[in-house]
Steps between C-alpha positions, in 0.01 A plus 500: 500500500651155411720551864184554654304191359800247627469665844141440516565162385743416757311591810191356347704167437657528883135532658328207341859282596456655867118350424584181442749433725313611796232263370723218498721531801390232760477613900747446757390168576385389151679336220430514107418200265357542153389801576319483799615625867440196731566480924771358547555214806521595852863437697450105586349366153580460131303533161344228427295616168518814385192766450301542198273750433222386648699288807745644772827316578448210681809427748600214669721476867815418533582143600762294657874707519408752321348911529447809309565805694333796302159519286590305183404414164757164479348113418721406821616573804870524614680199621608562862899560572646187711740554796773272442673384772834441289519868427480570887155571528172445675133602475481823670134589342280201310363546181071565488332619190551845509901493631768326377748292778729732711865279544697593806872412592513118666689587890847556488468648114440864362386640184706575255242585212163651543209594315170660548545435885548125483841333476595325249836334586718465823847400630581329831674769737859481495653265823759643682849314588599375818698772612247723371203657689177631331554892529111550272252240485357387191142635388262379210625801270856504681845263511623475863814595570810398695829648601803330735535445819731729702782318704485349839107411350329211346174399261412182327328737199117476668601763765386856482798602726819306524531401893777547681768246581413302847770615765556172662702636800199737585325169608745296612609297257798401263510617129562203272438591148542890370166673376489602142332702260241213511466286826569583810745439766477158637518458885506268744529428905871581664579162667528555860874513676417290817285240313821424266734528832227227694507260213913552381566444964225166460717346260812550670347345822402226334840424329649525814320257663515290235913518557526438874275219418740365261763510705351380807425195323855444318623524878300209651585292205865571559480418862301138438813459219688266749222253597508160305195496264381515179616781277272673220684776302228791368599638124803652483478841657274370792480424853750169587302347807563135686189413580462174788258257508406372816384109512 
């Protein structure tokens, strides 16, 4: 008898609880204050007083860099996220009232944490060496990366595909510095046989002639040695000549 009683009791006590709470849980898109189930504020806008029994919420927009993104029963909206450029990023999406910013990687960086679709910090892409070539190119969510050129080949470490060394013979022209792993091979024009020949059989011409000359003169002076006039001796090592004065 007693067992029964305390079952009674307990399903009696469970319904009225079930009762209540069903009379005091709020809808989706209501909050509860003192009691009383009020609307809450549409994505975009903030409480600004709260409802009473006898007045509804009143709600006030967002303003300036700030937004609420979801019905609401806050006193103020949230501050909008900044895309700092010293963390590598850049405004991909601005902020309005009802979405927060969206931050990108700045060009040339990639994301190395992010959140909720919008990044949050980035690193510059790794440079590769001279001597290196860029075997992946860097995304915004990926590093680029680079690998060594092969011999006989060539990159400055901008290059997507180290070049090949410039044959200078297969155009003509004379090798004067070796390629390496970073420049190339440095060329320039063969200097033509018969040009040199022209120029070395010019010279020799002209030293010739400047010889016989020489010599022709040193004869006349020899042969005008005997006549009586004055003599004028040229620096040591020069021409001896009698020159005569006629009066």
């Amino acid at each position: 008898m007693i067992s029964s009683l305390k079952h009674t009791f307990i399903i009696t006590t469970v319904f009225f609880l079930n009762i209540e709470l069903y009379i005091c849980t709020c809808a989706q898109a209501e909050y509860e204050i003192n009691g009383t189930c009020c609307h809450m504020c549409p994505p975009g806008s903030h409480v600004f007083r709260y409802c009473t029994e006898i007045n509804n919420t009143t709600c006030k927009p967002c303003f300036g860099l700030t937004f609420m993104d979801e019905p609401n029963s806050f006193p103020r909206c949230i501050s909008c996220k900044p895309c700092d450029a010293g963390q590598g990023l850049r405004i991909k999406t601005a902020c309005t009232r009802t979405s927060d910013t969206v931050c990108e990687p700045l060009e040339g960086f990639y994301c190395t944490d992010e959140y909720s679709g919008s990044c949050r910090y980035a690193v510059e892409h790794t440079k590769c060496s001279p001597g290196q070539y860029i075997k992946q190119k860097g995304t915004a969510l990926k590093d680029a990366e680079c690998a060594e050129c092969a011999d006989g080949t060539y990159s400055n470490g901008s290059l997507q595909i180290c070049k090949p060394h410039s044959q200078c013979e297969d155009f003509g022209l004379t090798e004067i510095t070796k390629g390496t792993n970073s420049l190339d091979a440095e060329c320039r024009k063969k200097r033509p046989v018969a040009l040199i020949a022209g120029v070395s059989l010019v010279i020799v011409i002209v030293l010739a002639g400047l010889l016989i000359a020489i010599v022709r003169m040193r004869r006349k002076c020899q042969l005008r040695g005997n006549m009586s006039a004055p003599r004028f001796d040229l620096p040591e090592g020069g021409i001896v000549c009698h020159v005569m004065i006629v009066q």
